[in-house]
HTML snippet that shows the backbone in 3Dmol.js (N, CA, C, O; Angstrom):
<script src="https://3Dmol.org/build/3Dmol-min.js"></script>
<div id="view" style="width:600px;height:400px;position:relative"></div>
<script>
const pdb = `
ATOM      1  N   UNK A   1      95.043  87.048  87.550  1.00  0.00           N
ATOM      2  CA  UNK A   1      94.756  88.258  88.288  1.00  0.00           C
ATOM      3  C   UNK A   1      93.607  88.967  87.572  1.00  0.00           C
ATOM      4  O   UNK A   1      93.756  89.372  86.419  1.00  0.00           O
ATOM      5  N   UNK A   2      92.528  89.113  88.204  1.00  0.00           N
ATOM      6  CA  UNK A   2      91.373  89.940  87.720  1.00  0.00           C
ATOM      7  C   UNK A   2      91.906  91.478  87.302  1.00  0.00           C
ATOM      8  O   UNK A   2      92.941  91.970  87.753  1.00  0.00           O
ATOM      9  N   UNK A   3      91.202  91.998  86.562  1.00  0.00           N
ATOM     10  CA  UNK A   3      91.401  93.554  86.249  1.00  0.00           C
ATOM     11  C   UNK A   3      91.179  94.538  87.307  1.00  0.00           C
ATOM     12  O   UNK A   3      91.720  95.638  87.197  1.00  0.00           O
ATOM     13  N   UNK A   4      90.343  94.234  88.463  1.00  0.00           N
ATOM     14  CA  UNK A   4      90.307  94.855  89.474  1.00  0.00           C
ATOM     15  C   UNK A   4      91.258  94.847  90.192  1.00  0.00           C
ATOM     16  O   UNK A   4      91.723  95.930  90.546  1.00  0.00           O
ATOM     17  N   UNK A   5      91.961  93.391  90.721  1.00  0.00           N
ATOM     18  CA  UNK A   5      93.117  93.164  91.448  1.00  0.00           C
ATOM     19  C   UNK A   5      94.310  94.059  90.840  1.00  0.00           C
ATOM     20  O   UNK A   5      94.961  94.906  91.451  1.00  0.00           O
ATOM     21  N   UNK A   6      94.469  93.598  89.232  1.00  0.00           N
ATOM     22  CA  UNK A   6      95.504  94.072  88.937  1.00  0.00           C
ATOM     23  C   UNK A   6      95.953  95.982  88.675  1.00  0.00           C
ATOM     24  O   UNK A   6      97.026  96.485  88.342  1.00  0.00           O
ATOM     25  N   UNK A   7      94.585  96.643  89.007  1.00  0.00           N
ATOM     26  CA  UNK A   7      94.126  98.162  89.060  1.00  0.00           C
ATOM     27  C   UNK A   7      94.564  98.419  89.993  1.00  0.00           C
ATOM     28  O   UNK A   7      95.140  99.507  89.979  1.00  0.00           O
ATOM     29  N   UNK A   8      94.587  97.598  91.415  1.00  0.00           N
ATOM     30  CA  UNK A   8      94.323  97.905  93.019  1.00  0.00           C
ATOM     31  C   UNK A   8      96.148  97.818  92.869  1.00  0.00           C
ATOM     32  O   UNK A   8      96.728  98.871  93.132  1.00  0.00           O
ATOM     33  N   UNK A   9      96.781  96.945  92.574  1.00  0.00           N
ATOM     34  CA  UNK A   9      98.195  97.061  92.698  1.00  0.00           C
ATOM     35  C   UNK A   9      99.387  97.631  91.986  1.00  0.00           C
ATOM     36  O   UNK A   9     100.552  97.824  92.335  1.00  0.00           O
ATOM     37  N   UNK A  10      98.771  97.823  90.956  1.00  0.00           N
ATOM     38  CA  UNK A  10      98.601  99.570  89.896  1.00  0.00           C
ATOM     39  C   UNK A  10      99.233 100.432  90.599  1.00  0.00           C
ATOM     40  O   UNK A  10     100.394 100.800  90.777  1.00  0.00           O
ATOM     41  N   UNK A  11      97.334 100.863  91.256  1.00  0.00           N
ATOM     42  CA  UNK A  11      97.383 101.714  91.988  1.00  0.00           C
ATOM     43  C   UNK A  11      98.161 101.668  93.346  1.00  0.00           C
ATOM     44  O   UNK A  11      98.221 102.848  93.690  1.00  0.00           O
ATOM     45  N   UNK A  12      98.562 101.176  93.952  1.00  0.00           N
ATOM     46  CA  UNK A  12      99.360 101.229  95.182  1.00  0.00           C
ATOM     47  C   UNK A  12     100.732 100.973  95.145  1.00  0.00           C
ATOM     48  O   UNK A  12     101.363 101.219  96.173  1.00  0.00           O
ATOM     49  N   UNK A  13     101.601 100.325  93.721  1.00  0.00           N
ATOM     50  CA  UNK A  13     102.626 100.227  93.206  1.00  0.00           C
ATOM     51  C   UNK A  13     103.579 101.342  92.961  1.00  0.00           C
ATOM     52  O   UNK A  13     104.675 101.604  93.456  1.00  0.00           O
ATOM     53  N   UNK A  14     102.645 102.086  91.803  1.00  0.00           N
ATOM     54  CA  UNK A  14     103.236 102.738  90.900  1.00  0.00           C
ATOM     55  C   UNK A  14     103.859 103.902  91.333  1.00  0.00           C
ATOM     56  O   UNK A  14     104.694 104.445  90.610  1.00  0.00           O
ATOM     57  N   UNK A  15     103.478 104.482  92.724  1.00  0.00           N
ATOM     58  CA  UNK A  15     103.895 105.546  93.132  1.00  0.00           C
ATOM     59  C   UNK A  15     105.515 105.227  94.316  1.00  0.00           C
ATOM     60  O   UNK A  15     106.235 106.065  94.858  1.00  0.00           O
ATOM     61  N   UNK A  16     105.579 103.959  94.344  1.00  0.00           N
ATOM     62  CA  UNK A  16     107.151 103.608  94.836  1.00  0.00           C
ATOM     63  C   UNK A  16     107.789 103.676  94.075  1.00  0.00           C
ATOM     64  O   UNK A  16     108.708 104.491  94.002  1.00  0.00           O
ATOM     65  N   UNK A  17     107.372 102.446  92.884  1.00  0.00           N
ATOM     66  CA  UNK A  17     108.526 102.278  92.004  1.00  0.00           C
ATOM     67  C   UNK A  17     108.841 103.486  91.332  1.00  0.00           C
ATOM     68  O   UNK A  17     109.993 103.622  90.919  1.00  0.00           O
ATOM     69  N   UNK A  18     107.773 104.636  91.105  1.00  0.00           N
ATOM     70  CA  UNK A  18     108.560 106.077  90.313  1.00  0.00           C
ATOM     71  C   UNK A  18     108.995 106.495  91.105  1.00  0.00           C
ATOM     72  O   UNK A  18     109.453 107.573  90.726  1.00  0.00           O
ATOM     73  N   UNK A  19     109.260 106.291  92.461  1.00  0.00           N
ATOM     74  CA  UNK A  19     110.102 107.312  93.388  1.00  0.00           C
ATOM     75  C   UNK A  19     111.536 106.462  93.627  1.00  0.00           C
ATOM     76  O   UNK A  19     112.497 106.996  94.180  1.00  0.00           O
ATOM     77  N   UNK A  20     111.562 105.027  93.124  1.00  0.00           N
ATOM     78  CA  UNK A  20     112.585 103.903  93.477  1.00  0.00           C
ATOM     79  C   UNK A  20     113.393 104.407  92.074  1.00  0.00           C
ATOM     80  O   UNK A  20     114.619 104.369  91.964  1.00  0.00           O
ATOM     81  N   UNK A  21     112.367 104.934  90.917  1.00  0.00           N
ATOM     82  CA  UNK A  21     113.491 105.313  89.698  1.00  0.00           C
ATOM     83  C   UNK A  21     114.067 106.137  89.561  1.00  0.00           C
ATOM     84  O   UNK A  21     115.186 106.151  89.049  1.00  0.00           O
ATOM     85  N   UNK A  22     113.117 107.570  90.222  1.00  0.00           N
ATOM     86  CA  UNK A  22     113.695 108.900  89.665  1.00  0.00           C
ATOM     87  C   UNK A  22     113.721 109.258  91.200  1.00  0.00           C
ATOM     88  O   UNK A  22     112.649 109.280  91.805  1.00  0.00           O
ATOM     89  N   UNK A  23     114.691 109.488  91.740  1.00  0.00           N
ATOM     90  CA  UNK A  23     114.672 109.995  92.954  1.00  0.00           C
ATOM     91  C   UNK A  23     114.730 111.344  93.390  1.00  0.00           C
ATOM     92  O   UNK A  23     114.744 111.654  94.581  1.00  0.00           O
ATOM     93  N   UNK A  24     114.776 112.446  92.109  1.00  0.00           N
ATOM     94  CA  UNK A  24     114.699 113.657  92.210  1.00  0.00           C
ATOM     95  C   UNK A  24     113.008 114.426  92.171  1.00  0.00           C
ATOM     96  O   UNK A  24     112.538 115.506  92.531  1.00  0.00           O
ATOM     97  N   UNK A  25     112.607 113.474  91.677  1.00  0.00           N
ATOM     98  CA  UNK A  25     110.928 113.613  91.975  1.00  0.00           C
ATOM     99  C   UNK A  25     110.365 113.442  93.480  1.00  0.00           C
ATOM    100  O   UNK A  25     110.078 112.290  93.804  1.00  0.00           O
ATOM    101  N   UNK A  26     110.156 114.585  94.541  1.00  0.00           N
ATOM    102  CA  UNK A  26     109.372 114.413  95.735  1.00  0.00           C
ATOM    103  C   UNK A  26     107.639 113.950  95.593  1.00  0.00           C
ATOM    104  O   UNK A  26     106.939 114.003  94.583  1.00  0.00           O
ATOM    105  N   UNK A  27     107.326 113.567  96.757  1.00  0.00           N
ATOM    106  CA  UNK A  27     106.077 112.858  96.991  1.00  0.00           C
ATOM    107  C   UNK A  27     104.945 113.368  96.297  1.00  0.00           C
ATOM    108  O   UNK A  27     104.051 112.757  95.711  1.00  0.00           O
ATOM    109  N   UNK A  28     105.155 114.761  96.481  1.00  0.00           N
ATOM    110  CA  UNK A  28     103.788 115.764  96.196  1.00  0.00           C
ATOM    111  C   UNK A  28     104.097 115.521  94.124  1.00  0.00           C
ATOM    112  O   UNK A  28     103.134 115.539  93.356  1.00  0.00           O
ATOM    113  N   UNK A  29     105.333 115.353  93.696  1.00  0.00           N
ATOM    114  CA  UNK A  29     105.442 115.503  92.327  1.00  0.00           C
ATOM    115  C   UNK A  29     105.005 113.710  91.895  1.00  0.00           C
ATOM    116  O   UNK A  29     104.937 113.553  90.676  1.00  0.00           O
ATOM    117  N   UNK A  30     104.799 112.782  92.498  1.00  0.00           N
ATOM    118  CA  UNK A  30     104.827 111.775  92.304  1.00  0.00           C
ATOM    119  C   UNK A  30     102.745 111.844  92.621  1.00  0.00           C
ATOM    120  O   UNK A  30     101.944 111.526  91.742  1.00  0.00           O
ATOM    121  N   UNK A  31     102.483 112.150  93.529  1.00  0.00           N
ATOM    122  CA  UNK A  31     100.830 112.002  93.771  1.00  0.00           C
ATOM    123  C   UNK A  31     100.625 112.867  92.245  1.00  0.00           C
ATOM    124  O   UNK A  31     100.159 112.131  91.375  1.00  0.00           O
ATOM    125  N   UNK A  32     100.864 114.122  91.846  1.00  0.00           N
ATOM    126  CA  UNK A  32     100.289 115.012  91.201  1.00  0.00           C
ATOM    127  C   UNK A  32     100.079 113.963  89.620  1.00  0.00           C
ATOM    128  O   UNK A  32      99.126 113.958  88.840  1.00  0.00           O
ATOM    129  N   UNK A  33     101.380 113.148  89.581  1.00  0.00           N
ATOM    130  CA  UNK A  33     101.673 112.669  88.291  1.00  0.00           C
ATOM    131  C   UNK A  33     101.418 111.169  88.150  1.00  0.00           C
ATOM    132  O   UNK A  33     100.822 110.871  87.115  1.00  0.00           O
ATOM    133  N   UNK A  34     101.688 110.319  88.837  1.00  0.00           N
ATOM    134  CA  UNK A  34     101.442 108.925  89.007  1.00  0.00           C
ATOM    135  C   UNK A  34      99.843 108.631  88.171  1.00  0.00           C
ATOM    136  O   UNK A  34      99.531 107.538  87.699  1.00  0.00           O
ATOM    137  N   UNK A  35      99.413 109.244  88.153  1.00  0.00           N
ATOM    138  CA  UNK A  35      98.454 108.600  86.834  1.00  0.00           C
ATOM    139  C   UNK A  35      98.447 109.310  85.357  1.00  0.00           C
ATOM    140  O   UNK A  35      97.694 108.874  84.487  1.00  0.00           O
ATOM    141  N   UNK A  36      98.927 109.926  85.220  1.00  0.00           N
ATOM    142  CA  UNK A  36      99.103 110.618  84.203  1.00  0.00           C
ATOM    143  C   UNK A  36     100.453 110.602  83.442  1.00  0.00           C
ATOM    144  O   UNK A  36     101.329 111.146  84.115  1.00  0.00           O
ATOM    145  N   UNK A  37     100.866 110.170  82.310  1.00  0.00           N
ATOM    146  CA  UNK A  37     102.518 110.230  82.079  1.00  0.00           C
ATOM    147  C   UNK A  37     102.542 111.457  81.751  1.00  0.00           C
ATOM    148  O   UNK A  37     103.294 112.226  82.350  1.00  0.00           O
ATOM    149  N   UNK A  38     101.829 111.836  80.862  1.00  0.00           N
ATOM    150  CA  UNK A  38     101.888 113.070  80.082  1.00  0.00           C
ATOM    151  C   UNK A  38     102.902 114.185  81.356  1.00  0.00           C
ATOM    152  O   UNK A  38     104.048 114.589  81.158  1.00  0.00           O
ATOM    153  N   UNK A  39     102.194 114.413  82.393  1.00  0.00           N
ATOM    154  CA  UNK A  39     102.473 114.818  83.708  1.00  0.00           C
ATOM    155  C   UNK A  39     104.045 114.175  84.057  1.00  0.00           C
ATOM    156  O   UNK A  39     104.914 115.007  84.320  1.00  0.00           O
ATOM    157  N   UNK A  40     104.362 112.946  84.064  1.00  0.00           N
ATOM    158  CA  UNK A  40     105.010 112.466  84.476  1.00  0.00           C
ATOM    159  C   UNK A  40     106.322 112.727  83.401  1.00  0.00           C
ATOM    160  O   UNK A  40     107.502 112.991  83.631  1.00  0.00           O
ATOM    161  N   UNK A  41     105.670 112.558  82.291  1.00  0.00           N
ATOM    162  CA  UNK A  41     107.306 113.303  81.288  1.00  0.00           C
ATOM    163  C   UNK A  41     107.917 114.685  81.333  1.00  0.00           C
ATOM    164  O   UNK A  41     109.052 115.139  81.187  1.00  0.00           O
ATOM    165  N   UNK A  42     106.473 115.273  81.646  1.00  0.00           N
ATOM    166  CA  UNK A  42     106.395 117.147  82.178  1.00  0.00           C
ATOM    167  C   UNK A  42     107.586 117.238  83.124  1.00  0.00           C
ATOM    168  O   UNK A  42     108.543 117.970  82.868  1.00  0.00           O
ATOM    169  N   UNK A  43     107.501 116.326  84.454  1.00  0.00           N
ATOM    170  CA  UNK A  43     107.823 116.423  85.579  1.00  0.00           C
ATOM    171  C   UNK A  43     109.336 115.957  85.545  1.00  0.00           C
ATOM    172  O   UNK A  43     110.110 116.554  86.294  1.00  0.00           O
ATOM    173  N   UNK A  44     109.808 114.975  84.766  1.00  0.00           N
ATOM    174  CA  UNK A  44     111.060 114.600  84.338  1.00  0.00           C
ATOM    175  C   UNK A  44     112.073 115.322  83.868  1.00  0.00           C
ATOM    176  O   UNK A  44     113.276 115.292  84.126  1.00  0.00           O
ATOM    177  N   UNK A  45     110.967 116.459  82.608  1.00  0.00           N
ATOM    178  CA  UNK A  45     111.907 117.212  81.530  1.00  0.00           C
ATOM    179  C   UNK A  45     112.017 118.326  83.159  1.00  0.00           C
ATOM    180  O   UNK A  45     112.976 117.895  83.799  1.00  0.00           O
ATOM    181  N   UNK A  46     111.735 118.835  83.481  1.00  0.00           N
ATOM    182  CA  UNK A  46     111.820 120.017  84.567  1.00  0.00           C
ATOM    183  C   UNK A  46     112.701 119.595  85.925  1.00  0.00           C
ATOM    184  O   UNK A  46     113.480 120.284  86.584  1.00  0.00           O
ATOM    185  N   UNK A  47     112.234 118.033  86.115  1.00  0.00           N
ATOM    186  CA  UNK A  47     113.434 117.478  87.077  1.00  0.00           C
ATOM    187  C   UNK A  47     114.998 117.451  86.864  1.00  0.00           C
ATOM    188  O   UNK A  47     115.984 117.887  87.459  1.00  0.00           O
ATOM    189  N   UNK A  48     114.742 116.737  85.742  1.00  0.00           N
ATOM    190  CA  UNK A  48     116.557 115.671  85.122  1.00  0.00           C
ATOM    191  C   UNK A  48     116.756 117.044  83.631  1.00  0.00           C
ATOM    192  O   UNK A  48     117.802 116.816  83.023  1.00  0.00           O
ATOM    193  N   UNK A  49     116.408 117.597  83.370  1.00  0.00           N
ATOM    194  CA  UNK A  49     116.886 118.545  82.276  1.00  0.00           C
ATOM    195  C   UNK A  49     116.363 117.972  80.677  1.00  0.00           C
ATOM    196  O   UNK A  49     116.638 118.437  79.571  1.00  0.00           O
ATOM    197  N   UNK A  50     115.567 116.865  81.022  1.00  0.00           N
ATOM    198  CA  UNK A  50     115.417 115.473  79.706  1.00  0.00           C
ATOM    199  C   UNK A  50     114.812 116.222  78.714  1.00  0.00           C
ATOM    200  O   UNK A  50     113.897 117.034  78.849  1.00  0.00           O
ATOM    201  N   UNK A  51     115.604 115.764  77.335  1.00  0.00           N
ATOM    202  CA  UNK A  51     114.377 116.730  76.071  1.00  0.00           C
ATOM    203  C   UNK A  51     113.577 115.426  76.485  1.00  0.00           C
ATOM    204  O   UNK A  51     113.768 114.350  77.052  1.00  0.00           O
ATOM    205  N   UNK A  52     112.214 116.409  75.652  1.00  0.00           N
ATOM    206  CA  UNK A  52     110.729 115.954  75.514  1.00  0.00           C
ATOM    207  C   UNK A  52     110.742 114.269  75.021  1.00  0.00           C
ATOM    208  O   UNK A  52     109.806 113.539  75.347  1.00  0.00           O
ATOM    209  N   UNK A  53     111.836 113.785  74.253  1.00  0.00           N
ATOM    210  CA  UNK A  53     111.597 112.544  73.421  1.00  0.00           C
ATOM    211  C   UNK A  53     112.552 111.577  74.307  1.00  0.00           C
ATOM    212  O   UNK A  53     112.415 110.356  74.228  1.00  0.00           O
ATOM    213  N   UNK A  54     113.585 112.204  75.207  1.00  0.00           N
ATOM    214  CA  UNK A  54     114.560 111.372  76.058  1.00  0.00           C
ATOM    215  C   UNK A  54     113.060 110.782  77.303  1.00  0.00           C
ATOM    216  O   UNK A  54     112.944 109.608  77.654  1.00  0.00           O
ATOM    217  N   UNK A  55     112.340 111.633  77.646  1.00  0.00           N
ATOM    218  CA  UNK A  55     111.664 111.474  78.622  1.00  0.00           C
ATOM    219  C   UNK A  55     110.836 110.725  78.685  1.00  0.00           C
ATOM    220  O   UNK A  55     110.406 110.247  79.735  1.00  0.00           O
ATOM    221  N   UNK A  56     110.390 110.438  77.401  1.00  0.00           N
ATOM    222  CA  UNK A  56     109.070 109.849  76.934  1.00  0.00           C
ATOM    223  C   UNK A  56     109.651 108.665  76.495  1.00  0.00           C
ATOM    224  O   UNK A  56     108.755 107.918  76.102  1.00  0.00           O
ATOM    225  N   UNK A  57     110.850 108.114  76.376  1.00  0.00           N
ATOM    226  CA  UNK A  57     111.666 107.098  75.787  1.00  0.00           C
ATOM    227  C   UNK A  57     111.868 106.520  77.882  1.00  0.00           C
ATOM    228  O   UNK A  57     111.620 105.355  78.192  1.00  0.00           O
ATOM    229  N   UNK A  58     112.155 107.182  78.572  1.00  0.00           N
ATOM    230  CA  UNK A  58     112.178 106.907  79.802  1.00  0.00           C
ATOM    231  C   UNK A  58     110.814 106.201  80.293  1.00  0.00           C
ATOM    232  O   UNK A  58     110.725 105.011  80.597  1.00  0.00           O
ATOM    233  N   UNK A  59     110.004 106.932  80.312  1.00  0.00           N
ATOM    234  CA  UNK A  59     109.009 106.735  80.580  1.00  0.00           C
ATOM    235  C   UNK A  59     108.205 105.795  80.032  1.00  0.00           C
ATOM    236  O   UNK A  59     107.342 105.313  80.765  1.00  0.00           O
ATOM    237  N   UNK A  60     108.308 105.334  78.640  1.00  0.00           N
ATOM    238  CA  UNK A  60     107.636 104.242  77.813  1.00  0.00           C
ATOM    239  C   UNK A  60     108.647 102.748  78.336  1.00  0.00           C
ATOM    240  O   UNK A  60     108.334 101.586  78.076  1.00  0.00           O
ATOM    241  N   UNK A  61     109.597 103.086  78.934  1.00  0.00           N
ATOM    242  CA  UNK A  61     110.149 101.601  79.108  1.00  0.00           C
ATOM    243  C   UNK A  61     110.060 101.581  81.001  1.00  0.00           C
ATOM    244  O   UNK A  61     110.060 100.555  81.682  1.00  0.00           O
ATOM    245  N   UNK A  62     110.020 102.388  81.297  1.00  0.00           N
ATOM    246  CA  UNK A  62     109.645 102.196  82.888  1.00  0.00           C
ATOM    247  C   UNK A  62     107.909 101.865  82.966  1.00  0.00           C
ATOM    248  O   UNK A  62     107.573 101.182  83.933  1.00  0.00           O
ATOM    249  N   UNK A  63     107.084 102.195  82.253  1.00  0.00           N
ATOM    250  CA  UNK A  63     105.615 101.592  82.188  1.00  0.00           C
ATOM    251  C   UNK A  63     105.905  99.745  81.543  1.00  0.00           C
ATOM    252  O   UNK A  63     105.477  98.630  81.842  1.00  0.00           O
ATOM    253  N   UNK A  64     106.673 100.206  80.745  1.00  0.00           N
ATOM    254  CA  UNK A  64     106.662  98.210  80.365  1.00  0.00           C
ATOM    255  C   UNK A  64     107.597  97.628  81.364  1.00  0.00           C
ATOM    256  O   UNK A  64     107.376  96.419  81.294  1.00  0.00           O
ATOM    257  N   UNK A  65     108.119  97.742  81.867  1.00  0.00           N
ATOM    258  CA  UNK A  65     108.990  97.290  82.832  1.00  0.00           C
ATOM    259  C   UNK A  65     108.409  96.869  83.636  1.00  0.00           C
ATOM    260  O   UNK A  65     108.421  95.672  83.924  1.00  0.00           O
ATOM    261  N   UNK A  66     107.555  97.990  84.377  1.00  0.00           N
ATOM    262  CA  UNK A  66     106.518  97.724  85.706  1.00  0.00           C
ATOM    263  C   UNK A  66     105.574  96.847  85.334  1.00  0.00           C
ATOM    264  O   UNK A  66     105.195  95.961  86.100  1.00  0.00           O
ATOM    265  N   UNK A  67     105.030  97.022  83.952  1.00  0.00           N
ATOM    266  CA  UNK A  67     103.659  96.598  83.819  1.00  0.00           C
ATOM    267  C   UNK A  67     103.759  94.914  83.401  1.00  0.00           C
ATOM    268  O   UNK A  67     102.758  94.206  83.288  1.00  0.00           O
ATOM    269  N   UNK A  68     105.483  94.323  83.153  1.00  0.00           N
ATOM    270  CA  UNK A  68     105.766  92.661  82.668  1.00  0.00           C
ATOM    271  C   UNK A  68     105.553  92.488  83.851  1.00  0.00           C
ATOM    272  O   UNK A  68     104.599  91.797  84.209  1.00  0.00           O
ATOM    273  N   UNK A  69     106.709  93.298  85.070  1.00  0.00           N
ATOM    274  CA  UNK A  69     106.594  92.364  86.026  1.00  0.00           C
ATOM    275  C   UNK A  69     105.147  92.181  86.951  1.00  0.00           C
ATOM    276  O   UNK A  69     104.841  91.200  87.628  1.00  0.00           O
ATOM    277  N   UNK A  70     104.422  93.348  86.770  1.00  0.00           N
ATOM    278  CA  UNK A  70     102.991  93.009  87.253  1.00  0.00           C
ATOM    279  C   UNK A  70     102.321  91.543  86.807  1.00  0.00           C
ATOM    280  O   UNK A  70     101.575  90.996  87.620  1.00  0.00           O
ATOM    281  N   UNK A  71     102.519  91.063  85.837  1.00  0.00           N
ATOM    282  CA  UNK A  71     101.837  90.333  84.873  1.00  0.00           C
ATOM    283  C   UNK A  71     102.729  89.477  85.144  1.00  0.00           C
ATOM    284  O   UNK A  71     102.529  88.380  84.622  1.00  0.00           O
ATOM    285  N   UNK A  72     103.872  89.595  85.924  1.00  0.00           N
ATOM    286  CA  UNK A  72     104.444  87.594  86.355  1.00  0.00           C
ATOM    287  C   UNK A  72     104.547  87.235  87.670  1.00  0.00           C
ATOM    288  O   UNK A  72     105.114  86.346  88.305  1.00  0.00           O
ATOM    289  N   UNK A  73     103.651  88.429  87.967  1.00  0.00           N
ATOM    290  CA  UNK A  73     103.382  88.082  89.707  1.00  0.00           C
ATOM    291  C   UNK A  73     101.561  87.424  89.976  1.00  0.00           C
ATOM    292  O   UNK A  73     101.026  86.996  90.999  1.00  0.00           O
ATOM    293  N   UNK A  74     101.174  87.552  88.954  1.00  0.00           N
ATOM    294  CA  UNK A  74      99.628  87.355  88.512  1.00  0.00           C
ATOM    295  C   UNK A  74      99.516  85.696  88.436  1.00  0.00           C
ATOM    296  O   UNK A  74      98.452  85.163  88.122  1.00  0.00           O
TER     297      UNK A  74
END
`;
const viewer = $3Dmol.createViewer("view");
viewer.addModel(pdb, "pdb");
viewer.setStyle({}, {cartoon: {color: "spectrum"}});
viewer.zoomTo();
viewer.render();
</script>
């Protein structure tokens, strides 16, 4: 999978599967954040009640998660 391909499905992925994980996050909180984690841990701790390090522990294994199986569909 080229780096372009694999950008393009990135990008058109990533905003299901964070709504397939955290389902208390609406659309508008998922566009605002979907490229940004920083945003996306913001949006967690204020969603789910998560301290700062639960969120970012969430969030660092839902990016590797997404990002193996990207890489065994390639």
């Amino acid at each position: 999978m080229t780096h372009a391909t694999f950008e393009w499905h990135r990008s058109r992925l990533l905003p299901g599967e964070i709504q397939n994980r955290w389902k208390q996050l609406t659309t508008s909180d998922i566009e605002e954040c979907s490229a940004d984690r920083t945003k996306l841990i913001g949006m967690l701790q204020a969603r789910y009640g998560f301290a700062k390090r639960r969120a970012e522990k969430e969030v660092e294994h839902f990016f590797g998660q997404f990002l193996d199986r990207l890489r065994m569909a390639a």
